[in-house]
Structure formats: structure tokens, C-alpha cells
N, C-alpha and C positions, 0 to 999 in steps of 0.2 A: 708108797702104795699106789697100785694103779687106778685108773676111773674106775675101771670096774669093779676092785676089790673096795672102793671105797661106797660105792652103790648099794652092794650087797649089804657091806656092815650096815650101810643107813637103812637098807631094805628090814635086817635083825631088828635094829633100834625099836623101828617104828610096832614090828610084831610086839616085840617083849613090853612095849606100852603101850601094848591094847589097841594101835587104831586098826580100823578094815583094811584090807590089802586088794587090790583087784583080780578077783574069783573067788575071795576066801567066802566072800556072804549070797546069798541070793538076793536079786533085784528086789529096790522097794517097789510096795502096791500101791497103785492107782487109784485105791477102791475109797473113795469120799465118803462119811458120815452120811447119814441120812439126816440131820440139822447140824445145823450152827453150833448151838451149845455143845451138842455129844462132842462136836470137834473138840470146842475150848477142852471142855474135862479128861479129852484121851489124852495119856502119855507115849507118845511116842506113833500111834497110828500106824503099827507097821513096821518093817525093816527100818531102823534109821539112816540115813542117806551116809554115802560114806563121805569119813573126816581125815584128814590125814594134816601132819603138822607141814609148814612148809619152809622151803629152804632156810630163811632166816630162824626157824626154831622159836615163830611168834605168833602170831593168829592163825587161825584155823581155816582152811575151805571148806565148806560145806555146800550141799546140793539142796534145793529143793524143788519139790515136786508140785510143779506148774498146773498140771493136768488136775491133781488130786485139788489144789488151791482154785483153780477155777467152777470147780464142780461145787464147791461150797459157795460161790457167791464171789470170791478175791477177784481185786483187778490183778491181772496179770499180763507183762509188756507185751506177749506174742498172743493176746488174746483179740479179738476184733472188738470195735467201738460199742457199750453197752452202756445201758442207763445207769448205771451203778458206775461206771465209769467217768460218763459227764458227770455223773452231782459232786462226785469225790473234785474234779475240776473246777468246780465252783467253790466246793470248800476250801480245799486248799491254797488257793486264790487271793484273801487274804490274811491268811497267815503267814505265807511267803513274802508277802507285803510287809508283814511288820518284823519277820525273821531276817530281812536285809536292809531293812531301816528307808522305806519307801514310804511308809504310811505318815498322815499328818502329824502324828506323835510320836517321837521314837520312843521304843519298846527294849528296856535295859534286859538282856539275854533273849529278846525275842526269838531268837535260834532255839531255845528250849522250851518245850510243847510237851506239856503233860493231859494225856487223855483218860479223864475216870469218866465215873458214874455215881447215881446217890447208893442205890443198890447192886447185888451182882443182876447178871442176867439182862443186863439193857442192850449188850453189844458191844460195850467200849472197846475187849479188845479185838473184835472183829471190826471195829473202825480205825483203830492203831495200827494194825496190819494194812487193811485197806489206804489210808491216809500213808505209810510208809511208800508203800508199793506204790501209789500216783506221783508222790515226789520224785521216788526213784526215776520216774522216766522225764522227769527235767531233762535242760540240757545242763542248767546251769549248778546243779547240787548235787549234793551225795548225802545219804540216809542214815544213822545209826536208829537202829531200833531196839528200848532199852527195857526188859520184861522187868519192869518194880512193882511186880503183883508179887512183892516177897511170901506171902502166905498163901498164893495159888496159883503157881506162874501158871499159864495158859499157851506163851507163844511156842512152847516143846509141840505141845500136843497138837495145834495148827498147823504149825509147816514142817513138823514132822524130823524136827530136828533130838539128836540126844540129850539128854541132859546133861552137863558140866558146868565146871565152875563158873561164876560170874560175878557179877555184881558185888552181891554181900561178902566173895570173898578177898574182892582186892577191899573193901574198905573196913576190913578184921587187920588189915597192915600186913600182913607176911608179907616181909620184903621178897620172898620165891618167887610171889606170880605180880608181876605187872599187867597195868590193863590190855596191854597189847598179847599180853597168854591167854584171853580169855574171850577175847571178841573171834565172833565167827564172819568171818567175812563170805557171801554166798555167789553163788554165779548168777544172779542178778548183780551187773556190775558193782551198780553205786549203794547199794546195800548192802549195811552188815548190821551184827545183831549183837548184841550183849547180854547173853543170858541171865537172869537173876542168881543165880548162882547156889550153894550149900545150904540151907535153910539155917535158921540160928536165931535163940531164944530172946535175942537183943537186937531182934531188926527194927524195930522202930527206931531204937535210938543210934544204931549205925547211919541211917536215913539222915537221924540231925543231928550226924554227929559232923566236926573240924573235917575230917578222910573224907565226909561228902560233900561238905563244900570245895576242898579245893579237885577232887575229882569235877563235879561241876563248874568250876571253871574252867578247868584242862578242858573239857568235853566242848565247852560254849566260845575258847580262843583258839583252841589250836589250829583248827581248818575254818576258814573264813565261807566256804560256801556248805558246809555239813550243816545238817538242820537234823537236832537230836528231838526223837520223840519216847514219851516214856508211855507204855503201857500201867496206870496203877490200879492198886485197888480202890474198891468201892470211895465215897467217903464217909458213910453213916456205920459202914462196918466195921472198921481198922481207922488209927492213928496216922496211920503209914501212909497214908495220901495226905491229910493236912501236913505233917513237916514238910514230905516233897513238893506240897505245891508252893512253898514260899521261896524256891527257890528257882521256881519258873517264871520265864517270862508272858508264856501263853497258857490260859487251861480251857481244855475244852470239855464240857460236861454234856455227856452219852445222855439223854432221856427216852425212855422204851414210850411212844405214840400210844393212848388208850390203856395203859396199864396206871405209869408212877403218876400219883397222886400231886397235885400244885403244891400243895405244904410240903411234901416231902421234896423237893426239887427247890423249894427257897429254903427250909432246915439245909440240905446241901451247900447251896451256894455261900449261905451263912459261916461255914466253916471256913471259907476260903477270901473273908472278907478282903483280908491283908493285897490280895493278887490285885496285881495292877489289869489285866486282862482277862476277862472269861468270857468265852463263850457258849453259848447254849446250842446243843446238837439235837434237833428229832429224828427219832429213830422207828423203823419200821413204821411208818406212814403212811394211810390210804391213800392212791392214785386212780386216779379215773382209766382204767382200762383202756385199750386202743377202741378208737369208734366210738367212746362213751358211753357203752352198751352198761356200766357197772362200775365195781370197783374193787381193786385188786389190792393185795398186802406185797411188800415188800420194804429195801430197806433205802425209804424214802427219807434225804436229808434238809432239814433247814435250819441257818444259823443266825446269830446274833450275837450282837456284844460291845461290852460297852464297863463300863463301872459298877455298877449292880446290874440289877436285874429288873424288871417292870411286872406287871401284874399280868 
């Protein structure tokens, strides 16, 4: 068979299994939410960027839409220096620290960074994204970014990607799909993404089940410089963030500035007593406007962390 006659049959393949072909779809839109949240709840926002499998017949490339991420607030690599930008550098900061075992106390999987909240709606995963995409532009790491909002993933409808398998279905065991069929690898080099995957009636206990742990440690040895982040849900809402956070090394808890209540934010952190590391994130934070004329909202960060928490 020639190159060519074998192109075409791949060219057939990839038709008769659904993926886009280049001219079969119209270009994705640009056009950004009008907030934040609308993002998280949209499925799909749009044309979905196209996916096509690639030589090896294992992870997927996928595109996303820079312009449309930036317009909601994302740091993005081609984007110019912005205050949302530096704080994400400041945060990140020390977590890289204890994900490469620089900090004064080493940190057992510190590479694994799970980021909730007590409630939805504080931002977590508009700071999982965010925190993704600043790592990304290291020199020295590469990003897996892991949607375990099983019961509302959110990271489809932000960056605009399809929905497919992921998560929950490599750890159902079909020996079919290995992890490497289900990660999407994007043109943001050192990012890639692993969908949450097929919804199912037994995600809590897939979460803590034997298939997630040793997925988690495949994830935490295989690449010595990957720093895996998980997007989860809430913790006062679902189960599903207390099993996964016992198996992190880092947790960072989203707090919305002016809204969640101090009881509710130590009820929270109480869940997670078992974790060797948490940190506390404020979210949407008044800032003193330029010239000090006032004060402006936005999505101002400050952290902490330690063993518990302080009053």
C-alpha cells in the first residue's frame, strides 16, 4: 500500500470515528461569557476546537481558545503581564516548592495539588485553570490538569473543549481504554488535561477505590518534573473531595472574600483533617484601585498554610 493509499484509509478511520476533519466544521467562537460562573456551567461554549487522534492511536490534541480564556480573566502564555498574573506567581511559588521537595519539610506526593472549595461558586475551578496555565509557563515542569468535579465537571465548558472519556472511565478497569486514550494533550505545550470522564452512580467510591490509588501513583512517579493538579468538588457538598483529598499531597481551599462565612471555612477544613498540607486561598478580594481613589473587586489572592488553620 502506498503513503498515499494509506493516508486516505487513516483519513476514512478518523471520519467513521467521529473526529473533525479540517473544513468539515466551522471555526470556533471567540465570544466569552459575560461572567465567570456562566463559563464554569456552559457545555462546550461553542464549536468544540477540533480533536483528532494522533499517530501513535493514544492521546488526543486538542486546541484551545486563548482569546476566548483571556477574555474571562485566564492567564494565558501570549497574553501581556497582568495582576492576575503576578498573584498566580506568588501562589504558585510555594507549592512548587514543596512539589519538588525544596521546602523545609518534604511533602510525600507533593506533586499532587488538589484544589476545592467549602461551597460551589467561590472560583476553585477558575483558580485550577488559572494555577495550571502559570505552571505551564515554567521552564522547568509540565501540567496535567485533572477535572474530578465528577458530579459537575466544569473544565469542558471553560476551555471549550468536547466532552469524552476520562477519569472515571479508565478507573471502571476496561482494560480498552488506558490512560494515555483519554488525556488530551493541548497546544499549550506543557499542558494536558484529563477529562473526568462518563458520569457513574459509583463515583465516590471509584475515587477510593485500589484503580485510584494506583492511578495516583502512576500520575505522582512517572514524570519527575509533571505537577498534577486536580480540579474537585466542593467539600460540604459531595463525599468525592474528602476521599480524593487523602490522597494529596497539597490541598488548596478556594475561599469567596465577603461571602463564605468563618464556620463554614473551618466546618471545611475539618474534613480534610487527615492532609498533611492545606492551604487557604482568598478569592475575589477588595484592592485599592490605582491612585487610591477607592476600591475595586476582583480576583485578589492570599495564602497560607500550615497544619490546621488559625482563627
Amino acid at each position: 500500500m502506498s503513503l498515499i493509499e494509506q493516508a486516505a484509509r487513516r483519513l476514512e478511520q478518523l471520519r467513521q470515528a467521529g473526529a473533525d476533519m479540517p473544513g468539515d466544521a466551522p471555526a470556533a467562537t471567540a465570544d466569552a461569557p459575560d461572567a465567570i460562573e456562566q463559563m464554569m456551567l456552559a457545555r462546550g461554549g461553542g464549536e468544540p476546537a477540533e480533536s483528532l487522534q494522533d499517530a501513535g492511536g493514544t492521546s488526543r490534541q486538542v486546541s484551545i481558545d486563548l482569546v476566548r480564556l483571556a477574555a474571562a480573566g485566564i492567564v494565558t502564555p501570549d497574553a501581556p503581564r497582568s495582576r492576575v498574573a503576578d498573584e498566580f506567581r506568588v501562589v504558585k511559588r510555594p507549592l512548587l516548592m514543596n512539589a519538588t521537595g525544596k521546602s523545609a519539610v518534604p511533602v510525600k506526593n507533593g506533586n499532587l495539588i488538589m484544589v476545592t472549595s467549602a461551597m460551589p461558586g467561590e472560583g476553585k475551578s477558575f483558580t485550577a485553570v488559572n494555577l495550571a496555565m502559570s505552571i505551564a509557563m515554567e521552564l522547568d515542569h509540565t501540567v496535567l490538569l485533572v477535572d474530578a468535579d465528577v458530579a459537575r465537571p466544569s473544565l469542558p465548558g471553560m476551555l471549550g473543549l468536547p466532552e469524552s472519556r476520562g477519569l472515571l472511565d479508565v478507573l471502571l478497569g476496561d482494560d480498552a481504554i488506558d490512560l494515555r486514550d483519554v488525556l488530551l494533550r493541548t497546544d499549550i505545550e506543557k499542558l494536558t488535561i484529563l477529562p473526568s470522564g462518563s458520569p457513574h452512580v459509583r463515583a465516590t467510591e471509584l475515587l477510593a477505590s485500589d484503580a485510584m490509588n494506583r492511578l495516583l501513583e502512576d500520575l505522582s512517579h512517572r514524570y519527575s518534573d509533571r505537577i498534577v493538579i486536580f480540579d474537585s468538588p466542593p467539600l460540604l457538598v459531595t463525599t468525592e473531595a474528602r476521599e480524593l483529598a487523602t490522597h494529596m499531597g497539597q490541598v488548596v481551599v478556594v475561599v469567596e472574600a465577603q461571602r463564605t462565612q468563618q464556620s463554614v471555612v473551618k466546618q471545611a477544613l475539618a474534613t480534610i483533617e487527615a492532609c498533611p498540607l492545606k492551604m487557604v486561598m482568598l478569592n475575589k478580594g477588595r484592592h485599592v484601585t490605582q491612585g487610591g481613589g477607592g476600591y475595586g473587586y476582583g480576583y485578589g489572592y492570599g495564602y497560607g498554610y500550615g497544619y490546621g488553620y488559625g482563627r
